[in-house]
gemmi code that builds the backbone of each chain (N, CA, C; Angstrom):
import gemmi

chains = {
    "A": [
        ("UNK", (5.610, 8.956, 19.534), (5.647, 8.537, 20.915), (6.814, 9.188, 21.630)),
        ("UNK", (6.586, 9.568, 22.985), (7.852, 9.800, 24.030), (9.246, 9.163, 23.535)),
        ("UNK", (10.106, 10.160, 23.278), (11.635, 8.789, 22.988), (12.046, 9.084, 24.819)),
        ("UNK", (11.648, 9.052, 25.936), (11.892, 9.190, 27.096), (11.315, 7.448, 28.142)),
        ("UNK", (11.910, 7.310, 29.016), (11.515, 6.596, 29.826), (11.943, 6.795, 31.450)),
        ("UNK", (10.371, 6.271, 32.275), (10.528, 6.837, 33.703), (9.675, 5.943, 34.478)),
        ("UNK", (10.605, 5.697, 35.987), (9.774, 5.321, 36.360), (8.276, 5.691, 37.157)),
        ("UNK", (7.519, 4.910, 36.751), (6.212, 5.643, 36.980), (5.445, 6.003, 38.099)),
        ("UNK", (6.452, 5.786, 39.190), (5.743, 6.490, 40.579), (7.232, 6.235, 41.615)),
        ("UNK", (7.240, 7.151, 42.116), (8.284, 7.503, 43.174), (7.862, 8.030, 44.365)),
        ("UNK", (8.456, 7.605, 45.474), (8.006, 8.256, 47.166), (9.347, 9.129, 47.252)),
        ("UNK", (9.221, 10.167, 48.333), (10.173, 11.116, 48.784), (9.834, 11.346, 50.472)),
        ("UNK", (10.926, 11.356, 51.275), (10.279, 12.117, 52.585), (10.370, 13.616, 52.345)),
        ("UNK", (9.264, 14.415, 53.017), (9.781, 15.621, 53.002), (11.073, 16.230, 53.779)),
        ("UNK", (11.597, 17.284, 52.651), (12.664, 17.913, 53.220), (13.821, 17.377, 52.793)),
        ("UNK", (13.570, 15.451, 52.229), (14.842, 15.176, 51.756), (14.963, 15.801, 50.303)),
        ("UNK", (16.225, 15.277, 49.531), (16.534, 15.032, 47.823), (15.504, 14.189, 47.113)),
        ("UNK", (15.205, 14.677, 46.184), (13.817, 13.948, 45.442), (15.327, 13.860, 43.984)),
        ("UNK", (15.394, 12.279, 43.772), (16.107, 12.298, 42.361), (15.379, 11.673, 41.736)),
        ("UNK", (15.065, 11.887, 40.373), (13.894, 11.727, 39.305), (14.874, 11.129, 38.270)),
        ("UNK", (15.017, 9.909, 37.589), (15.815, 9.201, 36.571), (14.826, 9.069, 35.224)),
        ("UNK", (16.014, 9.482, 34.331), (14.878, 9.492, 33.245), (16.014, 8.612, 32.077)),
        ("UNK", (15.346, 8.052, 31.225), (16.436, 7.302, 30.066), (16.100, 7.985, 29.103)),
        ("UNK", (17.243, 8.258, 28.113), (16.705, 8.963, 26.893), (18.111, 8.334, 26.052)),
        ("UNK", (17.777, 7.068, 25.635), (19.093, 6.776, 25.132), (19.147, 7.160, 23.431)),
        ("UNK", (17.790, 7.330, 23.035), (18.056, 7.468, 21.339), (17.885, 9.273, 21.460)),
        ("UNK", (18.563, 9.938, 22.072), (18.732, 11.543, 22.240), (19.730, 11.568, 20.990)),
        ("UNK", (19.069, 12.562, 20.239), (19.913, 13.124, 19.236), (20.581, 14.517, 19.665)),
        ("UNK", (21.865, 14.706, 18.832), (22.699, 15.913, 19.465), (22.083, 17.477, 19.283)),
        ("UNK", (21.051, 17.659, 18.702), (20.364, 18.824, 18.775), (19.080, 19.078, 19.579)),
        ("UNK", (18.835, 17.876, 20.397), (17.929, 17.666, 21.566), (18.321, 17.745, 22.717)),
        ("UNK", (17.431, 18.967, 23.290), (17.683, 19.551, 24.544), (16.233, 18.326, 25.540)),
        ("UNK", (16.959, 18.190, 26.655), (16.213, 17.982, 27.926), (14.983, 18.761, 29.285)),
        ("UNK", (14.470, 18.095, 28.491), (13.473, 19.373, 29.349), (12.655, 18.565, 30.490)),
        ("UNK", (12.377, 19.383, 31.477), (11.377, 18.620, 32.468), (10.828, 19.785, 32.844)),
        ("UNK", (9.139, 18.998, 33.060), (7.764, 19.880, 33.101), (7.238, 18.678, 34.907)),
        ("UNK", (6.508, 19.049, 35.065), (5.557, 18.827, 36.383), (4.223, 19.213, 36.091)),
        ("UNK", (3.152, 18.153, 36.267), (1.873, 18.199, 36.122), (1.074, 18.522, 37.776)),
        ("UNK", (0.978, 19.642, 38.384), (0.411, 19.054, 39.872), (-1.188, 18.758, 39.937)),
        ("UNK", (-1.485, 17.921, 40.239), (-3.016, 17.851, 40.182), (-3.660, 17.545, 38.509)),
        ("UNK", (-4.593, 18.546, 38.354), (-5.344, 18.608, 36.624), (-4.480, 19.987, 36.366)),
        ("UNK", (-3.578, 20.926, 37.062), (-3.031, 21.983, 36.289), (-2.422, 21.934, 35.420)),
        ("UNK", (-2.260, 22.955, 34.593), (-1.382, 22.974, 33.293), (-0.219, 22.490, 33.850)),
        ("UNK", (0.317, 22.199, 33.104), (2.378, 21.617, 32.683), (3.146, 23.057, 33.239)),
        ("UNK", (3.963, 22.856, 34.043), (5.148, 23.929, 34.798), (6.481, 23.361, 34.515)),
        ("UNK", (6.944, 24.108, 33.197), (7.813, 24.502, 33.039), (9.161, 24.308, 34.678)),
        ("UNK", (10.292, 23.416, 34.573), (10.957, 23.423, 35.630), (12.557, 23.520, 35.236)),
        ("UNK", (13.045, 22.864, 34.397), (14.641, 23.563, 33.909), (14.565, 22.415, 32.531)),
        ("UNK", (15.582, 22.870, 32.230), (16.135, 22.324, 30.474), (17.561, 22.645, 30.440)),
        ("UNK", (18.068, 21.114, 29.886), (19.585, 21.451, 29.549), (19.776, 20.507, 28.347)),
        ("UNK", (21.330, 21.231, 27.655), (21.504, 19.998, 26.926), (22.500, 19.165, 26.593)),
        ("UNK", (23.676, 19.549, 27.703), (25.001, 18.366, 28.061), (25.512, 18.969, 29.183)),
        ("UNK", (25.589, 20.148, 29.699), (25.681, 20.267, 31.129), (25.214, 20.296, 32.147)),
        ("UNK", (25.437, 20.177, 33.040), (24.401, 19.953, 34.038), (23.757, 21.683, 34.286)),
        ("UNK", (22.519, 21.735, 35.030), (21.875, 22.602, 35.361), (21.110, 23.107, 36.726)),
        ("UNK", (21.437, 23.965, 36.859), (20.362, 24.532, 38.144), (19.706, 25.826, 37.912)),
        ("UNK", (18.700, 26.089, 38.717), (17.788, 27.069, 38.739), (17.142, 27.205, 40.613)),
        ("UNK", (15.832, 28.092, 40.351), (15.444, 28.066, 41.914), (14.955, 27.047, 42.337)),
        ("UNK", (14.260, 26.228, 41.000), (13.257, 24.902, 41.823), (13.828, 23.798, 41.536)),
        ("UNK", (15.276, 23.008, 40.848), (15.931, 22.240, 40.391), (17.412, 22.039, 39.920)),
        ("UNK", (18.000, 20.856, 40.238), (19.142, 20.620, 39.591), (18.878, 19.718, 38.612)),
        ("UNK", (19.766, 19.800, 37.468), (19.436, 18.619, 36.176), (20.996, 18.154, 36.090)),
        ("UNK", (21.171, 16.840, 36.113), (22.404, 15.886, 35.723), (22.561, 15.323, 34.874)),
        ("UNK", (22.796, 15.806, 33.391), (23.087, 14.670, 32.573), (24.106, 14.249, 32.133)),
        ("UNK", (24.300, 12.844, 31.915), (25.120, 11.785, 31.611), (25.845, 12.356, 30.555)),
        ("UNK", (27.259, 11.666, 30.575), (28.328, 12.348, 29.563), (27.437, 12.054, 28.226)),
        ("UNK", (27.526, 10.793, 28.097), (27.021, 10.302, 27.010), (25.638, 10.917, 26.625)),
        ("UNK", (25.176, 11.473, 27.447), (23.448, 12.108, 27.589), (22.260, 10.998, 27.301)),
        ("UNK", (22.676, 10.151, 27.190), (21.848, 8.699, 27.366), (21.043, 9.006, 28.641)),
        ("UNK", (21.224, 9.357, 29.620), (19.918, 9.146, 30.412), (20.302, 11.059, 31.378)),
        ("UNK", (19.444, 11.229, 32.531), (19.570, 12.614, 33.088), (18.960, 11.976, 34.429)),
        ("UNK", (18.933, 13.025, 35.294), (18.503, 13.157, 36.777), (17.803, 14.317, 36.991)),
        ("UNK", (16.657, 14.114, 37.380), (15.994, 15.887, 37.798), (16.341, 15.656, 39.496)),
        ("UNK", (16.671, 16.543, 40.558), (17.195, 16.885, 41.855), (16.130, 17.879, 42.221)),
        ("UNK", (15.518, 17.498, 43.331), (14.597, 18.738, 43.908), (15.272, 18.319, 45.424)),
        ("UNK", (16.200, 19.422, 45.639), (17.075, 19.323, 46.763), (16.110, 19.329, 48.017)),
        ("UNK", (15.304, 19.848, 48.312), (14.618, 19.827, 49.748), (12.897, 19.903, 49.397)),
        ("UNK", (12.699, 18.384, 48.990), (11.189, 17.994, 48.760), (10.368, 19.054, 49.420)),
        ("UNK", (9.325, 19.482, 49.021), (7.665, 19.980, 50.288), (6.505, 18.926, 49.615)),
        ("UNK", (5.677, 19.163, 50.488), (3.973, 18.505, 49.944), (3.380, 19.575, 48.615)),
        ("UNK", (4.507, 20.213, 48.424), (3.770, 20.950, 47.367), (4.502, 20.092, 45.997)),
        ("UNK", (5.373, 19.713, 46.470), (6.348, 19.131, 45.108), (5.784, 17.673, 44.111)),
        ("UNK", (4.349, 17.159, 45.392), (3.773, 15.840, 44.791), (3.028, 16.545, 43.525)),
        ("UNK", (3.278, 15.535, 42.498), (3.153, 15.961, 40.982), (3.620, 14.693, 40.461)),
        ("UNK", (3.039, 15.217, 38.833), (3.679, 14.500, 38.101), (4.324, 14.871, 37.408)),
        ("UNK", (6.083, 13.814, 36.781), (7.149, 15.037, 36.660), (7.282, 14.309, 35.358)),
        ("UNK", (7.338, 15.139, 34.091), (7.285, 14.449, 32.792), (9.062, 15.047, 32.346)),
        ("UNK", (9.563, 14.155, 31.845), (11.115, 14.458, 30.978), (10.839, 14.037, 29.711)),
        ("UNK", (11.113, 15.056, 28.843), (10.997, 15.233, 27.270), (12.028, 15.796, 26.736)),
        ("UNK", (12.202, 14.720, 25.567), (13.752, 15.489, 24.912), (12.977, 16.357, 23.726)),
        ("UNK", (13.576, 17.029, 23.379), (12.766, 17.765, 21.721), (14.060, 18.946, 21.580)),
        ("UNK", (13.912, 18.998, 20.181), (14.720, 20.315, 19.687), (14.435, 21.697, 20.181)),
        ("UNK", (15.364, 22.314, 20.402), (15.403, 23.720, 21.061), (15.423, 24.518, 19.716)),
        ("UNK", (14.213, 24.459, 19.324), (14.176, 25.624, 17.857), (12.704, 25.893, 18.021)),
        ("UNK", (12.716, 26.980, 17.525), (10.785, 28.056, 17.094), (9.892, 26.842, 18.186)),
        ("UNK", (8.850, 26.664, 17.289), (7.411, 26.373, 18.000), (7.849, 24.985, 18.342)),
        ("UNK", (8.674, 23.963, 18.171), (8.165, 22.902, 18.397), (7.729, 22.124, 19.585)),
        ("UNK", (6.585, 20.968, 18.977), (5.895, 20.912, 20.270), (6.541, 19.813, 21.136)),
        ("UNK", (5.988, 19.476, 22.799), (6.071, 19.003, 23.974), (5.309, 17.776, 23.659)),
        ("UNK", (6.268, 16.219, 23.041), (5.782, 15.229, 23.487), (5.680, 14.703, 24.486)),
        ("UNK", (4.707, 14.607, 25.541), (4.707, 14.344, 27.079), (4.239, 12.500, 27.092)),
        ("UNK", (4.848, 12.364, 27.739), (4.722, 10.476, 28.241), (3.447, 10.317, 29.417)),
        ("UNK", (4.002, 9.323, 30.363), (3.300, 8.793, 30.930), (3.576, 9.425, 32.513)),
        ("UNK", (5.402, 9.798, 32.308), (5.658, 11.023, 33.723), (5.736, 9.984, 34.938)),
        ("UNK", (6.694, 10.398, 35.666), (6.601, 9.841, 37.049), (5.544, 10.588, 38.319)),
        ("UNK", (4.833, 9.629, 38.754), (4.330, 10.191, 39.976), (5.386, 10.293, 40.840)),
        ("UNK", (5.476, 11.168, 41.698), (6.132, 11.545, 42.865), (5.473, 12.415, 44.118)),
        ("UNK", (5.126, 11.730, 45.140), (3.983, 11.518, 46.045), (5.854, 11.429, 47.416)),
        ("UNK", (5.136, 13.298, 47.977), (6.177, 13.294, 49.273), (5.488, 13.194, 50.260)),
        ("UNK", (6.085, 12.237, 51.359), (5.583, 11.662, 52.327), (6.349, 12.547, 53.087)),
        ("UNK", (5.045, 12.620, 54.398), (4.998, 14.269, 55.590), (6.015, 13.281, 56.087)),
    ],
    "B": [
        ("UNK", (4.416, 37.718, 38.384), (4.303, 37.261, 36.518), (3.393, 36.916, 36.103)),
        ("UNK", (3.922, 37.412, 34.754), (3.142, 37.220, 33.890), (2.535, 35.988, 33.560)),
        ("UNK", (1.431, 35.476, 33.236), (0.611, 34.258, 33.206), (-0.295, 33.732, 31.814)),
        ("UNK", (-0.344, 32.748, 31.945), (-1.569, 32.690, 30.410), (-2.984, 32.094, 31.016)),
        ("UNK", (-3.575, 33.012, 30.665), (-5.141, 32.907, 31.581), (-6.257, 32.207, 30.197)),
        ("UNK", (-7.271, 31.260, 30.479), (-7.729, 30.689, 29.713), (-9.239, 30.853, 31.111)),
        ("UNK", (-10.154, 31.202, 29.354), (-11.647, 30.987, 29.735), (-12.662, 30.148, 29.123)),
        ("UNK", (-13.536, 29.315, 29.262), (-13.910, 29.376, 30.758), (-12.848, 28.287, 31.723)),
        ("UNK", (-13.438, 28.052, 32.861), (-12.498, 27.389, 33.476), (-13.564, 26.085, 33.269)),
        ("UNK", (-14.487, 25.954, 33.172), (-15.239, 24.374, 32.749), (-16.523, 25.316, 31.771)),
        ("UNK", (-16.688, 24.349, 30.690), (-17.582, 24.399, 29.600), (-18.000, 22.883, 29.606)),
        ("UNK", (-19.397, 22.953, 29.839), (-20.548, 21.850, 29.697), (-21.178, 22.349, 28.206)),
        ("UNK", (-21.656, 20.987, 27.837), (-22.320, 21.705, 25.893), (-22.616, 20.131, 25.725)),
        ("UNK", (-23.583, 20.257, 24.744), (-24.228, 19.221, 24.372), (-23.450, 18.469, 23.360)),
        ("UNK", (-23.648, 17.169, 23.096), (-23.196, 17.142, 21.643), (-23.558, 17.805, 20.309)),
        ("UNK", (-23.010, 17.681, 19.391), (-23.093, 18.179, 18.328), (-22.830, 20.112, 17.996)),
        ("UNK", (-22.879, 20.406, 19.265), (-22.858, 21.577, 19.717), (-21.350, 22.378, 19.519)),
        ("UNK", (-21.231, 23.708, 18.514), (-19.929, 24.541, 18.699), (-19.351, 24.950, 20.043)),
        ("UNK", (-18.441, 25.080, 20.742), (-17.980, 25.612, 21.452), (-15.915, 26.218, 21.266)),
        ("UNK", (-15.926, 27.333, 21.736), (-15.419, 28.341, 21.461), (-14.400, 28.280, 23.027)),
        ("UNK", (-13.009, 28.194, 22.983), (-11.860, 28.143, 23.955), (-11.416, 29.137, 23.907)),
        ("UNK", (-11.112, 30.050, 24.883), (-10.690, 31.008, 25.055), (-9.276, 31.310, 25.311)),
        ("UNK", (-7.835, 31.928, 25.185), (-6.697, 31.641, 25.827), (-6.111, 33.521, 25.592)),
        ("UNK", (-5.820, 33.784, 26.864), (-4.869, 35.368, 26.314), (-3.304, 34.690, 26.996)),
        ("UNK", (-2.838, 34.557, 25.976), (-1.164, 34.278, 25.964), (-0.367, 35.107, 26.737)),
        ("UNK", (0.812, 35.537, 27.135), (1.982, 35.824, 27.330), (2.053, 37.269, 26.612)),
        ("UNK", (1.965, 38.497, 27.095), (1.980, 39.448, 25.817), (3.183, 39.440, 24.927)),
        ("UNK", (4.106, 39.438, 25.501), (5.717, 39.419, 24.521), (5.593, 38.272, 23.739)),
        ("UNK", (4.820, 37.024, 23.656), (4.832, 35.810, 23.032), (5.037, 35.838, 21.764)),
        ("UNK", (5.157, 34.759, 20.812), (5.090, 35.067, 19.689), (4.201, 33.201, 19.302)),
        ("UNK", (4.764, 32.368, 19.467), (4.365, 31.265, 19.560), (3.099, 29.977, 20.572)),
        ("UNK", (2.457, 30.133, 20.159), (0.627, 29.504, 20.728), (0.736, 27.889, 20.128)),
        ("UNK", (0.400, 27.380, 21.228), (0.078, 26.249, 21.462), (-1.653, 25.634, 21.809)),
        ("UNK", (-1.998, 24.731, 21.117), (-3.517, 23.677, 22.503), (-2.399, 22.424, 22.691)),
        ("UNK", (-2.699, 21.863, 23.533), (-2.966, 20.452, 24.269), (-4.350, 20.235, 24.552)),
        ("UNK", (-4.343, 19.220, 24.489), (-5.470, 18.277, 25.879), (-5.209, 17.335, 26.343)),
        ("UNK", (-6.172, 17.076, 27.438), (-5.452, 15.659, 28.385), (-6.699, 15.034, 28.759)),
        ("UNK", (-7.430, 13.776, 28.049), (-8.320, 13.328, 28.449), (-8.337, 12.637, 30.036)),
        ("UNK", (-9.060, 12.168, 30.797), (-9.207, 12.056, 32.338), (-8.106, 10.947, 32.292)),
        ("UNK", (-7.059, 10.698, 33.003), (-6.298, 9.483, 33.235), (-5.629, 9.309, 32.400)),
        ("UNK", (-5.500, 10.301, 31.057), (-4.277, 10.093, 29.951), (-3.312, 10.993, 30.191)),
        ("UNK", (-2.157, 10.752, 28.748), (-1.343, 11.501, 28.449), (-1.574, 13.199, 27.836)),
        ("UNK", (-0.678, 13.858, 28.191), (-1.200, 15.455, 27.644), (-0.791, 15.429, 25.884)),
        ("UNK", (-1.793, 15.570, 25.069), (-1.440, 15.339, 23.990), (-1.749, 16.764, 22.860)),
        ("UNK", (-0.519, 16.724, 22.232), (-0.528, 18.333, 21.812), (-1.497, 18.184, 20.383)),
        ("UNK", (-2.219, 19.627, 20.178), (-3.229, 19.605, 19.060), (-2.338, 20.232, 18.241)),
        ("UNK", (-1.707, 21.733, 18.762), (-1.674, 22.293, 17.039), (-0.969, 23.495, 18.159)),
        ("UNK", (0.239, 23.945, 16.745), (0.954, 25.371, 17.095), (0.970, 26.199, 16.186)),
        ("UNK", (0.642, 27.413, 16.555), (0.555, 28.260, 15.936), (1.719, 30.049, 15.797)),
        ("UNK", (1.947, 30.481, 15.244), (3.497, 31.520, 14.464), (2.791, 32.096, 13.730)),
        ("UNK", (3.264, 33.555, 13.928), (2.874, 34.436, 12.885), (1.520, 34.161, 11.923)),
        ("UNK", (0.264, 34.283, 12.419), (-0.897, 33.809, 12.057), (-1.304, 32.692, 11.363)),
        ("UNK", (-0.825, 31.499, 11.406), (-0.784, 30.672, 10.944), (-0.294, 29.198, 11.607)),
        ("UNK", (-0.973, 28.046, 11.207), (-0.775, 27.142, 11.977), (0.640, 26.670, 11.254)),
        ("UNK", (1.589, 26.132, 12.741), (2.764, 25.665, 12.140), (2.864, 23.867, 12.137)),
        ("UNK", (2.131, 23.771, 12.850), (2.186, 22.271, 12.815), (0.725, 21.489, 13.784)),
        ("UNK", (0.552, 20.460, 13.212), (-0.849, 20.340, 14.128), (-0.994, 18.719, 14.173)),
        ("UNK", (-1.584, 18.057, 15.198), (-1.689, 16.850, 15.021), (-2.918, 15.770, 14.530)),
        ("UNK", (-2.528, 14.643, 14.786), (-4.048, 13.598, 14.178), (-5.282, 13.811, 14.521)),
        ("UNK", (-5.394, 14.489, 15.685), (-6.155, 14.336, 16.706), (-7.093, 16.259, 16.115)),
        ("UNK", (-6.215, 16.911, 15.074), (-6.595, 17.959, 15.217), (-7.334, 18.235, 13.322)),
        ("UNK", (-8.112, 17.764, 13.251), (-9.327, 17.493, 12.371), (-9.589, 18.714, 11.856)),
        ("UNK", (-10.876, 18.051, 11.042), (-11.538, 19.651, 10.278), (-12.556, 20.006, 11.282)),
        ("UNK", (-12.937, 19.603, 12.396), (-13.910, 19.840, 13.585), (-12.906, 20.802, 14.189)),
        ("UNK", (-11.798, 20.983, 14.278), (-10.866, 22.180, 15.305), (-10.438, 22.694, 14.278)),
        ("UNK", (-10.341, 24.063, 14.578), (-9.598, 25.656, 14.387), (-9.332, 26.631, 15.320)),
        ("UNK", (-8.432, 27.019, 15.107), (-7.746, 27.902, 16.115), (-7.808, 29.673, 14.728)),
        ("UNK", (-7.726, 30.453, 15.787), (-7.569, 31.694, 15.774), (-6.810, 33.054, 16.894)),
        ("UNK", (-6.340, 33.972, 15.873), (-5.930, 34.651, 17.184), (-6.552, 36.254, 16.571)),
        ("UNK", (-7.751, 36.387, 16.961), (-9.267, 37.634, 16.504), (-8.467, 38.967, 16.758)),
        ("UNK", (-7.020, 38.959, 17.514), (-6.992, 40.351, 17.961), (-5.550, 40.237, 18.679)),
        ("UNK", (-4.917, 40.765, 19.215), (-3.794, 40.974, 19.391), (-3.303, 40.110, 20.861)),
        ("UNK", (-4.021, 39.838, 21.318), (-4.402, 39.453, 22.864), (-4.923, 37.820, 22.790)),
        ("UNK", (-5.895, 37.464, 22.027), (-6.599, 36.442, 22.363), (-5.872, 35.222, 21.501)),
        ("UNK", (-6.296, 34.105, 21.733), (-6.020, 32.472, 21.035), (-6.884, 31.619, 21.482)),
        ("UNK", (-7.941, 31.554, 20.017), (-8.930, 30.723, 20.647), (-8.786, 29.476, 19.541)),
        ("UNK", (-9.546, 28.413, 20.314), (-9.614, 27.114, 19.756), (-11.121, 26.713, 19.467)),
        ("UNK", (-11.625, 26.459, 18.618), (-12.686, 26.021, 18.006), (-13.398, 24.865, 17.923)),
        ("UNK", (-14.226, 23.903, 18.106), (-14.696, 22.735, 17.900), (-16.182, 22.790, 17.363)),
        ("UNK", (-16.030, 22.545, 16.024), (-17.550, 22.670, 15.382), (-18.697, 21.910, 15.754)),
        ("UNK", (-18.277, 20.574, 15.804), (-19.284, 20.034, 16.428), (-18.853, 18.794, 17.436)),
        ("UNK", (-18.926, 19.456, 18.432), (-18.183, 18.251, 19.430), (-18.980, 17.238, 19.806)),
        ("UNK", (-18.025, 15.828, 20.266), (-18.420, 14.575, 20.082), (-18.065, 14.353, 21.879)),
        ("UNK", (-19.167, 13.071, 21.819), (-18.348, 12.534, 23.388), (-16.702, 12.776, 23.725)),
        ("UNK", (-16.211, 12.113, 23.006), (-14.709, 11.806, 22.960), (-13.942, 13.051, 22.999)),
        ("UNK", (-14.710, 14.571, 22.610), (-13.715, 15.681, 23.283), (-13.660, 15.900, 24.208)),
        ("UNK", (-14.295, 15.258, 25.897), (-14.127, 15.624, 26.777), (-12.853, 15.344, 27.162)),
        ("UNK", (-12.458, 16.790, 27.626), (-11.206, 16.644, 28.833), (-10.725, 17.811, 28.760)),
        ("UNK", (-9.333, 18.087, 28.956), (-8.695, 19.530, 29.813), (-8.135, 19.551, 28.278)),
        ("UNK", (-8.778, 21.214, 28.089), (-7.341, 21.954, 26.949), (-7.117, 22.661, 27.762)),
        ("UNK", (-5.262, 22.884, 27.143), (-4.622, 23.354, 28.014), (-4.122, 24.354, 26.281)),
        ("UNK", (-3.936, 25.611, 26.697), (-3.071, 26.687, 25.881), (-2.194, 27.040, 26.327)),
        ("UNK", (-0.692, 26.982, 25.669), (0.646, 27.319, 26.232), (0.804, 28.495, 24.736)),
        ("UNK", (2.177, 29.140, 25.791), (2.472, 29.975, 24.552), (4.131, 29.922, 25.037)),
        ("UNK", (4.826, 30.445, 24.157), (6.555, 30.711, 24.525), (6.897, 31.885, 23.505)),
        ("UNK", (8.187, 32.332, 24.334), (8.649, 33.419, 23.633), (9.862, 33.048, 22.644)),
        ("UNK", (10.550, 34.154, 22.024), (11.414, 33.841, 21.135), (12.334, 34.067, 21.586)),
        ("UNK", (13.349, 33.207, 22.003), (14.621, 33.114, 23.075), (15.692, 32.323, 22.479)),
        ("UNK", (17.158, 32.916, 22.732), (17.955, 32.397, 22.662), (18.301, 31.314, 24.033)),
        ("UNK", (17.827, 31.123, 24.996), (17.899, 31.194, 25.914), (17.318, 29.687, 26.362)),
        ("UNK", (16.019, 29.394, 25.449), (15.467, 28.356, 25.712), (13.783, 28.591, 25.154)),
        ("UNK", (13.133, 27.315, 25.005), (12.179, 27.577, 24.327), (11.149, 27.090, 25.485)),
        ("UNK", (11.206, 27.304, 26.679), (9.986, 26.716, 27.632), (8.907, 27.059, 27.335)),
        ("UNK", (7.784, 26.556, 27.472), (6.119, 26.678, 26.937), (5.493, 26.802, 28.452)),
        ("UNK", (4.807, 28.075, 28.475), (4.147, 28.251, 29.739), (2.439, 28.220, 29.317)),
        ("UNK", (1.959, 27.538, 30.374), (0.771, 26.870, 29.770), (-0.224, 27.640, 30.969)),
        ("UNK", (-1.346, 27.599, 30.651), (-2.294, 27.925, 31.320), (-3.169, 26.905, 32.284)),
        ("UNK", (-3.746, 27.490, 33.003), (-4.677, 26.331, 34.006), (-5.400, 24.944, 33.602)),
        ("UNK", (-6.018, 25.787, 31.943), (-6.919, 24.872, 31.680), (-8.482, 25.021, 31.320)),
        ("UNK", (-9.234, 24.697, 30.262), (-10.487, 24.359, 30.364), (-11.137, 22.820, 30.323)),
        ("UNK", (-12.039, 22.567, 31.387), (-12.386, 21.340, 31.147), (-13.533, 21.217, 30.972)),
        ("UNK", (-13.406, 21.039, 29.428), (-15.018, 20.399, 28.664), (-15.542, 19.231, 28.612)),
        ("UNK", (-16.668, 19.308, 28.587), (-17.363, 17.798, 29.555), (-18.941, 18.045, 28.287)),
        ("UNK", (-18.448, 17.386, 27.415), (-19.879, 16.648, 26.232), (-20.750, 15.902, 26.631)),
        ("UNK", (-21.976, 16.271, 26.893), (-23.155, 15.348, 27.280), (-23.881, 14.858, 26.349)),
    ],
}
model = gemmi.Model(1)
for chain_id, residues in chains.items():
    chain = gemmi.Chain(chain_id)
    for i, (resn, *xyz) in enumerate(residues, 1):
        res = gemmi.Residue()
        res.name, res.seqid = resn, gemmi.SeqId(i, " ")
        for name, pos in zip(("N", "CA", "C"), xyz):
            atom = gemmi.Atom()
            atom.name, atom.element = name, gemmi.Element(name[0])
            atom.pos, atom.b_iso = gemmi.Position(*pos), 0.0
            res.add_atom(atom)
        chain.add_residue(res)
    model.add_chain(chain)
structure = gemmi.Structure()
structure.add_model(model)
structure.setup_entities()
């Protein structure tokens, strides 16, 4: 099962900060943080991964907790393209292993 | 960019009936993935595959599924004789071999629908 927890639907206005809270308190120290986005029935999109500092990229900031007990995904300036569903998964950063995906927060941006 | 393209984009088939998943990976890839996601569930991973061979695979991934990769290009997934209960979206991801990070880029999707 998911060792992740989220809540399961979130509103955003567009244009604001979309912050996405995720708990991951039984994170072991060789488990990296990853967050994926489901939009619609499309495949899983890949969006950033860290694994005690915080992170940015073009489509996200990631915040995690000293302790790494829980993280924040940041989508600094919401669009209607950003409604999805946003899954946070911890798993080891080694070869093939696979993407246990949960239940994911909806996040539905309001025009 | 580069993309992972999967055919068909919907497969209808009877029960009891073989059907054959199509996926061309990432060319630099080295590592192949299935998922599926039945209608209103969780995305739940089948089986990964390394250097011709499956590396790990789940409950869900029986002696009715096999995977193959026929040629340098392709990753297909197999279902010998499919049942109601395989309907829904496989999804094929693949990732590269990175120091960097191990993200899995996945494809659109096929959604098979057992009558």
């Amino acid at each position: 099962d998911a060792k992740t927890t989220q809540p399961p639907s979130m509103d955003c206005a567009e244009g604001r900060a979309a912050n996405l809270p995720c708990n991951h308190s039984t994170i072991s120290g060789n488990e990296y943080v990853y967050w994926y986005r489901q939009i619609h029935s499309q495949g899983p999109q890949y969006i950033i991964h860290g694994l005690k500092n915080n992170e940015t990229n073009e489509m996200a900031s990631l915040i995690i907790t000293e302790d790494r007990k829980s993280s924040t995904l940041i989508l600094p300036h919401a669009t209607l393209r950003d409604t999805a569903v946003y899954y946070c998964i911890v798993r080891v950063d080694f070869g093939n292993e696979k993407l246990t995906f949960g239940t994911g927060t909806r996040l539905t941006i309001i025009p | 960019e580069p993309e992972v393209t999967q055919t068909p984009s919907h497969q209808v088939t009877q029960m009891g009936q073989e059907v054959i998943l199509r996926c061309v990976p990432i060319s630099n890839h080295l590592y192949f993935y299935w998922y599926r996601q039945i209608l209103g569930q969780k995305v739940e991973f089948l089986v990964s595959f390394y250097n011709n061979e499956i590396s790990e695979k789940s409950e869900i991934f029986d002696d009715q599924f096999s995977v193959e990769r026929p040629d340098g290009s392709n990753f297909t997934l197999k279902i010998r004789s499919t049942k109601l209960e395989d309907s829904a979206m496989y999804f094929c991801a693949s990732s590269p071999w990175t120091t960097l990070g191990n993200e899995q880029f996945f494809g659109p999707g096929t959604r098979l629908t057992v009558l």
